[in-house]
mmCIF file of the N, C-alpha and C atoms, coordinates in Angstrom:
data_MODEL
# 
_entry.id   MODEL 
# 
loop_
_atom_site.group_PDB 
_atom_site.id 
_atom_site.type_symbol 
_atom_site.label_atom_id 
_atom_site.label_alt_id 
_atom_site.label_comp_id 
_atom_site.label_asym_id 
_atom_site.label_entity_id 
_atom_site.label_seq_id 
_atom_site.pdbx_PDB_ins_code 
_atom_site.Cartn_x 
_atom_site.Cartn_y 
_atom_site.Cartn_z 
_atom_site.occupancy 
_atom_site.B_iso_or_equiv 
_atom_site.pdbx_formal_charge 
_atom_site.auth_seq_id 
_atom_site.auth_comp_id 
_atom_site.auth_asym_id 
_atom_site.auth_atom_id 
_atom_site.pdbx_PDB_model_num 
ATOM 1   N N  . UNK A 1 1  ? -7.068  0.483   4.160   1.00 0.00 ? 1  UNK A N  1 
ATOM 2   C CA . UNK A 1 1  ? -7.434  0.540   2.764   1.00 0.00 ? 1  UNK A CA 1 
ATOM 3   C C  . UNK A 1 1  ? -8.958  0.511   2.688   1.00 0.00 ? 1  UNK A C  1 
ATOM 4   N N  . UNK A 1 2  ? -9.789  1.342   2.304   1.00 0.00 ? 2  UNK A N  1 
ATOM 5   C CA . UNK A 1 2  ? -11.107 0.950   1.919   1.00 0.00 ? 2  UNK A CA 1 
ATOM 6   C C  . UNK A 1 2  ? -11.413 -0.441  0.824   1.00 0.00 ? 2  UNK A C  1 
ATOM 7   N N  . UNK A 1 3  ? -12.467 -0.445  1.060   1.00 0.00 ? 3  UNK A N  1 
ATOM 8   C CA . UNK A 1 3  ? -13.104 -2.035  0.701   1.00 0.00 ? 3  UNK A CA 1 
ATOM 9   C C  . UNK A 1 3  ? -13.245 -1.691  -1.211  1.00 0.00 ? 3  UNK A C  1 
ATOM 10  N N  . UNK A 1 4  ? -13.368 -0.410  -1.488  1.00 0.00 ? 4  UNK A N  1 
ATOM 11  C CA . UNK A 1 4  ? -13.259 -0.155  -3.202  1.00 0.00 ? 4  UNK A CA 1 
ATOM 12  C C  . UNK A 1 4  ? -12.192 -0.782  -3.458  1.00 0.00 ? 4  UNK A C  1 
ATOM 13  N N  . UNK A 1 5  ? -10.805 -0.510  -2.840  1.00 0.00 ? 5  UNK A N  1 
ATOM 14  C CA . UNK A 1 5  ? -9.343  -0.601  -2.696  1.00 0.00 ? 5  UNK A CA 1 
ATOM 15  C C  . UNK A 1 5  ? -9.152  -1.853  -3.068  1.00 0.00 ? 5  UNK A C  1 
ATOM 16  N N  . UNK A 1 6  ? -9.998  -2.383  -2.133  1.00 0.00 ? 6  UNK A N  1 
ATOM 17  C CA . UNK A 1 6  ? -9.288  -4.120  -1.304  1.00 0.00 ? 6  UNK A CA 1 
ATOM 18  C C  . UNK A 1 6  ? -9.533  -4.608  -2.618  1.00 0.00 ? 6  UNK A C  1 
ATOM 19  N N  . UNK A 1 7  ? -11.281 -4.120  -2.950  1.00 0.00 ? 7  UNK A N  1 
ATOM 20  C CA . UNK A 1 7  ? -11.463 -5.179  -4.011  1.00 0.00 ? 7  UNK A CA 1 
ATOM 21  C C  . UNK A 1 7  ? -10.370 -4.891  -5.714  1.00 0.00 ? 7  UNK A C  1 
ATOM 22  N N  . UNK A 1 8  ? -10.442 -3.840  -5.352  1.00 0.00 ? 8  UNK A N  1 
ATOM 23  C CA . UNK A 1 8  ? -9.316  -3.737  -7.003  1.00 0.00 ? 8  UNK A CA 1 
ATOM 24  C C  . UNK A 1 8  ? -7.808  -4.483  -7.185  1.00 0.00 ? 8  UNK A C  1 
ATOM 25  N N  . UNK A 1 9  ? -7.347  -4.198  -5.720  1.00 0.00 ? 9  UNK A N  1 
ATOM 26  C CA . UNK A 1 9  ? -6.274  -5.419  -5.674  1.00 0.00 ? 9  UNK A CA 1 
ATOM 27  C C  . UNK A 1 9  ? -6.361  -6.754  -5.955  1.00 0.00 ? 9  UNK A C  1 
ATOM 28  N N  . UNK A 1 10 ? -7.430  -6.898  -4.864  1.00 0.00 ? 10 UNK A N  1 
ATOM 29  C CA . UNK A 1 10 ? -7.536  -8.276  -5.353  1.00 0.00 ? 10 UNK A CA 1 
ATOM 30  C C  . UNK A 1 10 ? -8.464  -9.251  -6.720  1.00 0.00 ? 10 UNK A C  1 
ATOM 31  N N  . UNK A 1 11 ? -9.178  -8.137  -7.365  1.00 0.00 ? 11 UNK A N  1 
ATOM 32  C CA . UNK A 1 11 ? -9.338  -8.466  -9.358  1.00 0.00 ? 11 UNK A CA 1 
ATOM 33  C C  . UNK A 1 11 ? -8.274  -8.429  -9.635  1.00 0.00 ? 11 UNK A C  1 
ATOM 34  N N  . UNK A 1 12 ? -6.735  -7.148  -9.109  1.00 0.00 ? 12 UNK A N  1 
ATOM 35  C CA . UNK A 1 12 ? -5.689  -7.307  -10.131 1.00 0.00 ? 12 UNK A CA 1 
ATOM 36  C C  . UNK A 1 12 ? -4.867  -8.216  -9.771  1.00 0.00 ? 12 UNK A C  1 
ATOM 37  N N  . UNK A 1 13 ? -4.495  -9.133  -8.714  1.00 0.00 ? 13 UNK A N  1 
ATOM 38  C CA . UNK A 1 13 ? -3.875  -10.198 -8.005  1.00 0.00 ? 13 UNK A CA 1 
ATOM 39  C C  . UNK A 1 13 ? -4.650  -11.603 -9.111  1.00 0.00 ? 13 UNK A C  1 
ATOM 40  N N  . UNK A 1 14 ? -5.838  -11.745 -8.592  1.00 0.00 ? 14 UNK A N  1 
ATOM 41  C CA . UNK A 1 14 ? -6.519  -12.716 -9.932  1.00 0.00 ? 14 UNK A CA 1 
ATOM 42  C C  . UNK A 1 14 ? -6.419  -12.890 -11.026 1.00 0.00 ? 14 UNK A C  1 
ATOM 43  N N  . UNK A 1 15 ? -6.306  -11.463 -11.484 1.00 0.00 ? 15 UNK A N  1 
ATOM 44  C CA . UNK A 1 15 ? -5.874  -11.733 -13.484 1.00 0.00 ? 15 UNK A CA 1 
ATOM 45  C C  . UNK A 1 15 ? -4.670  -11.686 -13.683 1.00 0.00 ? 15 UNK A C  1 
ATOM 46  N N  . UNK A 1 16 ? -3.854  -11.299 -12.832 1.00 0.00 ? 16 UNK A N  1 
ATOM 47  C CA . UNK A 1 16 ? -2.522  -11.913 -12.949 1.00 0.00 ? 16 UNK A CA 1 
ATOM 48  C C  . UNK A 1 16 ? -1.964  -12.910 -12.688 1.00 0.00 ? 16 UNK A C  1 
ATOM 49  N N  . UNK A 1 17 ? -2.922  -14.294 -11.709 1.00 0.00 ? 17 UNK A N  1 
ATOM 50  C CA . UNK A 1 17 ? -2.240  -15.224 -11.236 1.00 0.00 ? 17 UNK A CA 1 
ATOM 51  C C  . UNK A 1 17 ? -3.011  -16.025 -12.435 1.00 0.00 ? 17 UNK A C  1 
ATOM 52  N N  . UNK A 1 18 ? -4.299  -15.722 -13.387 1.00 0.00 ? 18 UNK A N  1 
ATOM 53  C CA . UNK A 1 18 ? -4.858  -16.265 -14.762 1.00 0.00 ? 18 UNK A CA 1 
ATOM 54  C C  . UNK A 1 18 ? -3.905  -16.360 -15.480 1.00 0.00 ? 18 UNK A C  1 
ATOM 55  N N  . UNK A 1 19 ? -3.513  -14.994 -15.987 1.00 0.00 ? 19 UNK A N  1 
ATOM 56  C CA . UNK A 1 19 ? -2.588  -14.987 -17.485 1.00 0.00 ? 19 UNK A CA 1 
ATOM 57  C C  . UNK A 1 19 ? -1.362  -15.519 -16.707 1.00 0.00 ? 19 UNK A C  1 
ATOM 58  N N  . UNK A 1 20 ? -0.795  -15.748 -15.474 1.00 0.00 ? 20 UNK A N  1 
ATOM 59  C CA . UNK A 1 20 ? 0.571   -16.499 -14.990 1.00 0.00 ? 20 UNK A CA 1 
ATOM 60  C C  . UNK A 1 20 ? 0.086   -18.695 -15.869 1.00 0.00 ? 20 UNK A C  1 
ATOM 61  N N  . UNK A 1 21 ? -1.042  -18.404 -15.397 1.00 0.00 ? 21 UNK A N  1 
ATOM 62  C CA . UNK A 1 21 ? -1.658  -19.813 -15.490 1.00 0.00 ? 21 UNK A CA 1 
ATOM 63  C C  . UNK A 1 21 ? -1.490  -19.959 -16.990 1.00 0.00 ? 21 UNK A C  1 
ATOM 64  N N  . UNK A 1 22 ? -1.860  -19.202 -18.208 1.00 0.00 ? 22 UNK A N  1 
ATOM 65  C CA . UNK A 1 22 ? -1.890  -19.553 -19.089 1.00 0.00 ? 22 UNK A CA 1 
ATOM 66  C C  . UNK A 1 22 ? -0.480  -20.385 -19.718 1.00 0.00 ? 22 UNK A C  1 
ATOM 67  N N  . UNK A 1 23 ? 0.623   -19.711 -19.560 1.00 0.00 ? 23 UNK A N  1 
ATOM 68  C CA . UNK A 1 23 ? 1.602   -19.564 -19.968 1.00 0.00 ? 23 UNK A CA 1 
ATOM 69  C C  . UNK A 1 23 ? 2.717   -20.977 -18.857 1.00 0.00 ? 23 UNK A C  1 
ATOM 70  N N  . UNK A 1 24 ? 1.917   -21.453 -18.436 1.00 0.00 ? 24 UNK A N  1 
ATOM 71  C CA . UNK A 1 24 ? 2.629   -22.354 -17.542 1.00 0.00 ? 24 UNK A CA 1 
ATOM 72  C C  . UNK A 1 24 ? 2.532   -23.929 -17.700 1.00 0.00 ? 24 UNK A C  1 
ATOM 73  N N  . UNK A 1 25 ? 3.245   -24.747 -17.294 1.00 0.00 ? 25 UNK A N  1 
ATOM 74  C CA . UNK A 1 25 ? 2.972   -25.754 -17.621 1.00 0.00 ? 25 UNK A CA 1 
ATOM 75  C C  . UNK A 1 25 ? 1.453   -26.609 -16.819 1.00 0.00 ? 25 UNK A C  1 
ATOM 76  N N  . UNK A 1 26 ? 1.026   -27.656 -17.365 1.00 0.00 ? 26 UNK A N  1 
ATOM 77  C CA . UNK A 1 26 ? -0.500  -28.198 -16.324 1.00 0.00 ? 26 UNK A CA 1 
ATOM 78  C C  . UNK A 1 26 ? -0.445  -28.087 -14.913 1.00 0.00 ? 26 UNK A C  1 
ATOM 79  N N  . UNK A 1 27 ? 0.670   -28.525 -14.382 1.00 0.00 ? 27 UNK A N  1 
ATOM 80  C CA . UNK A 1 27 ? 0.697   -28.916 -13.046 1.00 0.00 ? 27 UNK A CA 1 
ATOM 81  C C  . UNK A 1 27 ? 0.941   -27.442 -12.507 1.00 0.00 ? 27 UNK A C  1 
ATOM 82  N N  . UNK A 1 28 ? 1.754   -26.650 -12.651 1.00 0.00 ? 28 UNK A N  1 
ATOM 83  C CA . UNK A 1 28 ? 1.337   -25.127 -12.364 1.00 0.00 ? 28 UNK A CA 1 
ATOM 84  C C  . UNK A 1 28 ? 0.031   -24.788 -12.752 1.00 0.00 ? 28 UNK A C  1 
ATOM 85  N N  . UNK A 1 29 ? -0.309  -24.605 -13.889 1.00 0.00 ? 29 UNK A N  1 
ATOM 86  C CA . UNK A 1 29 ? -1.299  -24.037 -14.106 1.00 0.00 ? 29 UNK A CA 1 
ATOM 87  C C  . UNK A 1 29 ? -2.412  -24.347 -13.392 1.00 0.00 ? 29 UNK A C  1 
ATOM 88  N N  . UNK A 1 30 ? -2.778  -25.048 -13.248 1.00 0.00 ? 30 UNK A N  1 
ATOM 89  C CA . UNK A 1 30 ? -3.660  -26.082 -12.028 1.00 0.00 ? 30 UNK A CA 1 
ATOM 90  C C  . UNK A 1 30 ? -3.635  -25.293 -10.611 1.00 0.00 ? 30 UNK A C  1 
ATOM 91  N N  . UNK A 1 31 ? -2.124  -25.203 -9.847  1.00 0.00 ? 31 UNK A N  1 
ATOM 92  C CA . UNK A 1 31 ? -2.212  -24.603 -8.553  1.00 0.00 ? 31 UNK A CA 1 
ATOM 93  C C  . UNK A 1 31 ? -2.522  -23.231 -8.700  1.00 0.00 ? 31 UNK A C  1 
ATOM 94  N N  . UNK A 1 32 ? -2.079  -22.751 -10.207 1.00 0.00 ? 32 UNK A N  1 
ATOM 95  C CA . UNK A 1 32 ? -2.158  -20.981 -10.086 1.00 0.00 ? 32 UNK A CA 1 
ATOM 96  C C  . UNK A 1 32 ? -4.286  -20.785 -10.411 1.00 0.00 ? 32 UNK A C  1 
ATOM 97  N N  . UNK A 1 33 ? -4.909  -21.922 -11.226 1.00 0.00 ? 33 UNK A N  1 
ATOM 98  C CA . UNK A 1 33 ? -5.816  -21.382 -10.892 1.00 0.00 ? 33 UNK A CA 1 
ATOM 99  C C  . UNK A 1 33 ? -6.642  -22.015 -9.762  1.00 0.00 ? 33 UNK A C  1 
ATOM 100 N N  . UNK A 1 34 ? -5.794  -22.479 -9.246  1.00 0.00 ? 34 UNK A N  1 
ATOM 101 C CA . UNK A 1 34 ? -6.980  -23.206 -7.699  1.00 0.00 ? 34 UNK A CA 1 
ATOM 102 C C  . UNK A 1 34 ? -6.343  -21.583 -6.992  1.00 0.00 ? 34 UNK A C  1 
ATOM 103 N N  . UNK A 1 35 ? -5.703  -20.781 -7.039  1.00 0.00 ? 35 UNK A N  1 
ATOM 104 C CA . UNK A 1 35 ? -5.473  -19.975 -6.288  1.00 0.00 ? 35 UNK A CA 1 
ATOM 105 C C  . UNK A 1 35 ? -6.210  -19.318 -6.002  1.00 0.00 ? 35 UNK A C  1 
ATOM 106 N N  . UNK A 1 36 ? -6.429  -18.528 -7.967  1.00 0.00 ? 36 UNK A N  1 
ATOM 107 C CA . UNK A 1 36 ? -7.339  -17.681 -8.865  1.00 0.00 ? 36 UNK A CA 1 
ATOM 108 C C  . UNK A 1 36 ? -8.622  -18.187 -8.210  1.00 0.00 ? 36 UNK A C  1 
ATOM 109 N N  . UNK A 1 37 ? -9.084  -19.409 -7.974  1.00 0.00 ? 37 UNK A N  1 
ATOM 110 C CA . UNK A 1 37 ? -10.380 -19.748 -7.179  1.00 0.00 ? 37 UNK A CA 1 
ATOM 111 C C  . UNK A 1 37 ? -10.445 -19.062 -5.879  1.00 0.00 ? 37 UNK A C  1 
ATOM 112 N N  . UNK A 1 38 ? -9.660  -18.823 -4.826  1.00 0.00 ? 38 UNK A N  1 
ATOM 113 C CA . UNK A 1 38 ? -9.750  -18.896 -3.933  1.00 0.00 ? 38 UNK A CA 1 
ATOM 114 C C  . UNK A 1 38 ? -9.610  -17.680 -3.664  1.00 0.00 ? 38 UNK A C  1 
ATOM 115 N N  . UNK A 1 39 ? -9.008  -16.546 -5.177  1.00 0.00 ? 39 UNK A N  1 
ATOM 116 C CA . UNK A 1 39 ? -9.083  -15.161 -4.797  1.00 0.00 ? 39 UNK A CA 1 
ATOM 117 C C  . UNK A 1 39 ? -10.980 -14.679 -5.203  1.00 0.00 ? 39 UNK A C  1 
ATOM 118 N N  . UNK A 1 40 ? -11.485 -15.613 -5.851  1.00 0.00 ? 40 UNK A N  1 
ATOM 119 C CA . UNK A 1 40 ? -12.713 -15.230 -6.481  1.00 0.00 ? 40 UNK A CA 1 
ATOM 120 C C  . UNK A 1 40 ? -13.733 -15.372 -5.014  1.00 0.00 ? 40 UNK A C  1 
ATOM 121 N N  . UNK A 1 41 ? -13.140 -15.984 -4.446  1.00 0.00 ? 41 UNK A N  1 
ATOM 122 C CA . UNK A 1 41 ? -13.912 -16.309 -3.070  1.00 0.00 ? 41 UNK A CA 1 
ATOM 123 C C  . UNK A 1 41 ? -13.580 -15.665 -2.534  1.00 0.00 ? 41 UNK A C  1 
ATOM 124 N N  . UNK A 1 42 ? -12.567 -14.864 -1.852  1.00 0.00 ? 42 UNK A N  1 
ATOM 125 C CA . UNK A 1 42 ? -11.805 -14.020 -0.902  1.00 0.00 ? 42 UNK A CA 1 
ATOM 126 C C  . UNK A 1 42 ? -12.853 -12.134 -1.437  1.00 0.00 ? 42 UNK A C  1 
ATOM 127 N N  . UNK A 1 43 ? -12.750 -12.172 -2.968  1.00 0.00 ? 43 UNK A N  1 
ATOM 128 C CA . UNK A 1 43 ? -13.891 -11.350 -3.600  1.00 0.00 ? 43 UNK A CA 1 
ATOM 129 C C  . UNK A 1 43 ? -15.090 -11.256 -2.902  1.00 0.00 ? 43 UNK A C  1 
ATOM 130 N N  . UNK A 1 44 ? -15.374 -12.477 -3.461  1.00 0.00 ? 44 UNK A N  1 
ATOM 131 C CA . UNK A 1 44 ? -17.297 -12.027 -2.805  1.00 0.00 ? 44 UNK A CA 1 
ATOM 132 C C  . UNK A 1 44 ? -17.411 -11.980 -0.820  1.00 0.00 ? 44 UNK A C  1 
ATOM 133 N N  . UNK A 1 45 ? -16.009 -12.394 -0.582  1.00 0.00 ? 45 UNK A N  1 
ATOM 134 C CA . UNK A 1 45 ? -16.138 -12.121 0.674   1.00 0.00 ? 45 UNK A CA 1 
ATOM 135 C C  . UNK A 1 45 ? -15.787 -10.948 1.333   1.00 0.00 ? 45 UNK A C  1 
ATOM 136 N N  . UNK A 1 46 ? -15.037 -10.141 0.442   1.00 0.00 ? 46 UNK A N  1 
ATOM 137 C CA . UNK A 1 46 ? -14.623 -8.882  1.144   1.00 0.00 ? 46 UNK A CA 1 
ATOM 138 C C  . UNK A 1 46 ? -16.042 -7.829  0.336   1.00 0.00 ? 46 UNK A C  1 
ATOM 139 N N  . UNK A 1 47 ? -16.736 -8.465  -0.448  1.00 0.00 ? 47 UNK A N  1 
ATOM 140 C CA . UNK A 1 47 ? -17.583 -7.256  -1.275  1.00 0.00 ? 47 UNK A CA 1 
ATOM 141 C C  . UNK A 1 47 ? -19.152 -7.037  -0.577  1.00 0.00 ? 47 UNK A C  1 
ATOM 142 N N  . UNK A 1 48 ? -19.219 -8.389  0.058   1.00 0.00 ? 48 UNK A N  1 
ATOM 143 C CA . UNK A 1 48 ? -20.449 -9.012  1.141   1.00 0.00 ? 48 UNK A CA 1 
ATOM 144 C C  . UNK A 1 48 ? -20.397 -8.426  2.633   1.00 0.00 ? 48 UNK A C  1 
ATOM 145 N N  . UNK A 1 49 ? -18.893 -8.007  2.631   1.00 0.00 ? 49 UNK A N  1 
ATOM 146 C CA . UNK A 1 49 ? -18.477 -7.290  4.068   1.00 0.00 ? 49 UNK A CA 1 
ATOM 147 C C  . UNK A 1 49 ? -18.317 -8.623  5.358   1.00 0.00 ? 49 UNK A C  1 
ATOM 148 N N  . UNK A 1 50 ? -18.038 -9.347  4.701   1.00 0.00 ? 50 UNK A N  1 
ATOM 149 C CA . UNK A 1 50 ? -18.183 -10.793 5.430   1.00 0.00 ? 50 UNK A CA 1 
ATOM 150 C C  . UNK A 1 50 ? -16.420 -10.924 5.925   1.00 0.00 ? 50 UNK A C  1 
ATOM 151 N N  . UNK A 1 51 ? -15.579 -9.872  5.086   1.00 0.00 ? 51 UNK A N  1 
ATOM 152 C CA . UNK A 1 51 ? -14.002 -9.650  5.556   1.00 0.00 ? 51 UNK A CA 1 
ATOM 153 C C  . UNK A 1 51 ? -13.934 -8.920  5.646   1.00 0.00 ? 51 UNK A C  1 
ATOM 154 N N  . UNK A 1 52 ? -12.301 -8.248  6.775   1.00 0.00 ? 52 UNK A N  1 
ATOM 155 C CA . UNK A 1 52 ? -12.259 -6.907  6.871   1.00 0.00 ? 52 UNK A CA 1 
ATOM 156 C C  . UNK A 1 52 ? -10.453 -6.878  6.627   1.00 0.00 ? 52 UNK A C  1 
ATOM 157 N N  . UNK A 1 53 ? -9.547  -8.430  6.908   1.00 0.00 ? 53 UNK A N  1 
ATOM 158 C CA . UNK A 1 53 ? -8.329  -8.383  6.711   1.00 0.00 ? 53 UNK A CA 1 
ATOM 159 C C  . UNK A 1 53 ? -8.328  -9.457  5.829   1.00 0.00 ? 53 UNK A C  1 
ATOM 160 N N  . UNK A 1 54 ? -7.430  -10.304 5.240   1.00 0.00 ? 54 UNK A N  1 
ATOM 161 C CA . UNK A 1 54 ? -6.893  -10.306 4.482   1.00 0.00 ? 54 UNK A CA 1 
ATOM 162 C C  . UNK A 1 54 ? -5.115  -10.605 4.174   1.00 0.00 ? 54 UNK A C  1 
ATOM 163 N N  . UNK A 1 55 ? -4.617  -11.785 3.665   1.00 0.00 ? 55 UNK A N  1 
ATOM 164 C CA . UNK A 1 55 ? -3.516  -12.077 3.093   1.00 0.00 ? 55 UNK A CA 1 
ATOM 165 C C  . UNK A 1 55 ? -3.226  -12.260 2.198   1.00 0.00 ? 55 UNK A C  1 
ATOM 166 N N  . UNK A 1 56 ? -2.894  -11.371 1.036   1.00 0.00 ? 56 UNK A N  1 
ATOM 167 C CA . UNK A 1 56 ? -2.731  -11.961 -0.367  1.00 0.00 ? 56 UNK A CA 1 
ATOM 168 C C  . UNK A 1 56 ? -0.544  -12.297 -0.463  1.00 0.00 ? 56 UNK A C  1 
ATOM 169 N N  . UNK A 1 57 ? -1.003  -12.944 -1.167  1.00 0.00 ? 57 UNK A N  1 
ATOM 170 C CA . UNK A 1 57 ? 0.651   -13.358 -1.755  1.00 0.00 ? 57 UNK A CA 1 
ATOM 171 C C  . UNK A 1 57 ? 1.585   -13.612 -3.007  1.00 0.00 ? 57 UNK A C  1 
ATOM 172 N N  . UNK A 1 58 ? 0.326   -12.725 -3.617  1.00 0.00 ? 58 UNK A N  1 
ATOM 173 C CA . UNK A 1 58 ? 0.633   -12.576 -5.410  1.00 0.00 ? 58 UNK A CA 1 
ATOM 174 C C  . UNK A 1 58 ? 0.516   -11.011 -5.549  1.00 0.00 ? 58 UNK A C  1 
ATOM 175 N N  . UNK A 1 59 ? 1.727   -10.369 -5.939  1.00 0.00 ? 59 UNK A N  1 
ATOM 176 C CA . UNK A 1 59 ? 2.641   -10.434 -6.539  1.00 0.00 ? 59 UNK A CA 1 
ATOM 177 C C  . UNK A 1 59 ? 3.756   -10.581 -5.480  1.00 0.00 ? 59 UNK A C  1 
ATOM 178 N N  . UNK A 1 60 ? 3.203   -9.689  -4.487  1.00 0.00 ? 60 UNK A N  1 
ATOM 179 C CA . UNK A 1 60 ? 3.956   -9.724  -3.163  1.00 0.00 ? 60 UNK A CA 1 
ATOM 180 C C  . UNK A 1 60 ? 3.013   -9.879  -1.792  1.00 0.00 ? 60 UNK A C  1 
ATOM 181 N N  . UNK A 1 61 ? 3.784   -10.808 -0.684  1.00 0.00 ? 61 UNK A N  1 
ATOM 182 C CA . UNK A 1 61 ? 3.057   -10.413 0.121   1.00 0.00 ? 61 UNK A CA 1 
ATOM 183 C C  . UNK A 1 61 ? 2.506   -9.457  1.004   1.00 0.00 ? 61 UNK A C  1 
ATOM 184 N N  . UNK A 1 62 ? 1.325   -9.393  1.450   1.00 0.00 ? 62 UNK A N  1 
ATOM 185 C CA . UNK A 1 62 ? 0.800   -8.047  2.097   1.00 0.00 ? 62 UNK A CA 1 
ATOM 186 C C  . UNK A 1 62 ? -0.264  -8.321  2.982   1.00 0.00 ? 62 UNK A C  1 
ATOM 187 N N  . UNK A 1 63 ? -0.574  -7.930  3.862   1.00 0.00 ? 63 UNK A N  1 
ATOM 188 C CA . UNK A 1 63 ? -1.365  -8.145  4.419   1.00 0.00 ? 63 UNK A CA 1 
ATOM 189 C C  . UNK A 1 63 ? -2.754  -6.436  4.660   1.00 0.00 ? 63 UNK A C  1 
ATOM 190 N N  . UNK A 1 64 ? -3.792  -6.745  4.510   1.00 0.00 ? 64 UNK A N  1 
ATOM 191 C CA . UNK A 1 64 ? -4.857  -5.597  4.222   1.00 0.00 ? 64 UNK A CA 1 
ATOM 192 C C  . UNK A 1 64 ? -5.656  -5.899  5.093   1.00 0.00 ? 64 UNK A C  1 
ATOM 193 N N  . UNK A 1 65 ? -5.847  -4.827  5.870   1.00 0.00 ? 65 UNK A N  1 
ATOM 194 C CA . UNK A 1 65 ? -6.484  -4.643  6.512   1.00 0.00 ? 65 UNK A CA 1 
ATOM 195 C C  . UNK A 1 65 ? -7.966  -3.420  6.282   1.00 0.00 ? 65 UNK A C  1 
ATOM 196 N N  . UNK A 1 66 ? -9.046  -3.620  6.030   1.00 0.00 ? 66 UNK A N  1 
ATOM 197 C CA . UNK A 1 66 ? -10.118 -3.024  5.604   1.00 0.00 ? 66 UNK A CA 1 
ATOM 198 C C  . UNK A 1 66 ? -10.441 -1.811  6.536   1.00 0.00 ? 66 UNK A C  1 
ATOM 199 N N  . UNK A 1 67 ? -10.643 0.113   6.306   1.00 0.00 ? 67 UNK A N  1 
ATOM 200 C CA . UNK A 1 67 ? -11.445 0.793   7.001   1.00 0.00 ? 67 UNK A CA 1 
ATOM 201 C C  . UNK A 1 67 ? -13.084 0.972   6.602   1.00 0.00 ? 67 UNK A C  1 
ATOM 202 N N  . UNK A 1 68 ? -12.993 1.559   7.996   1.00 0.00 ? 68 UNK A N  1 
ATOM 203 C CA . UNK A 1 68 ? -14.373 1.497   7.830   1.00 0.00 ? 68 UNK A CA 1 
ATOM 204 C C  . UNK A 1 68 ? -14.848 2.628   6.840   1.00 0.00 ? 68 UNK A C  1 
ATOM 205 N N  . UNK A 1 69 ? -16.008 2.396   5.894   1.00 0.00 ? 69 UNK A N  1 
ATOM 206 C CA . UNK A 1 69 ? -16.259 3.670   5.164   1.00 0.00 ? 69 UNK A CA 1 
ATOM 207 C C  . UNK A 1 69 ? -16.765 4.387   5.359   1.00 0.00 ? 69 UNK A C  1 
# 
């Protein structure tokens, strides 16, 4: 997958595990956005080139692996 790719998945993995958060009770909502944190980090790390794979697990799991551009 190119790194344009990676990153659009994973904005659309984030705003979906947000609006999951809204609609949930505290104690969910809480883990769904410590997730949402950790996709915002997984972001600046694949956009820095500092990643090249990758496990996301929202909506489904997958594993991405980055080409070179």
């Amino acid at each position: 997958m190119s790194r344009t790719s990676a990153i659009a998945l994973i904005v659309r993995s984030r705003k979906s595990l947000l609006a999951d958060a809204e609609e949930r009770m505290p104690a969910d909502a809480e883990r769904l956005n410590a997730a949402a944190a950790d996709l915002t980090r997984l972001l600046l790390d694949v956009r820095a080139g500092r990643v090249n794979a990758f496990e996301l697990n929202q909506p489904t799991r997958m594993r991405v692996f980055i080409s070179a551009d």
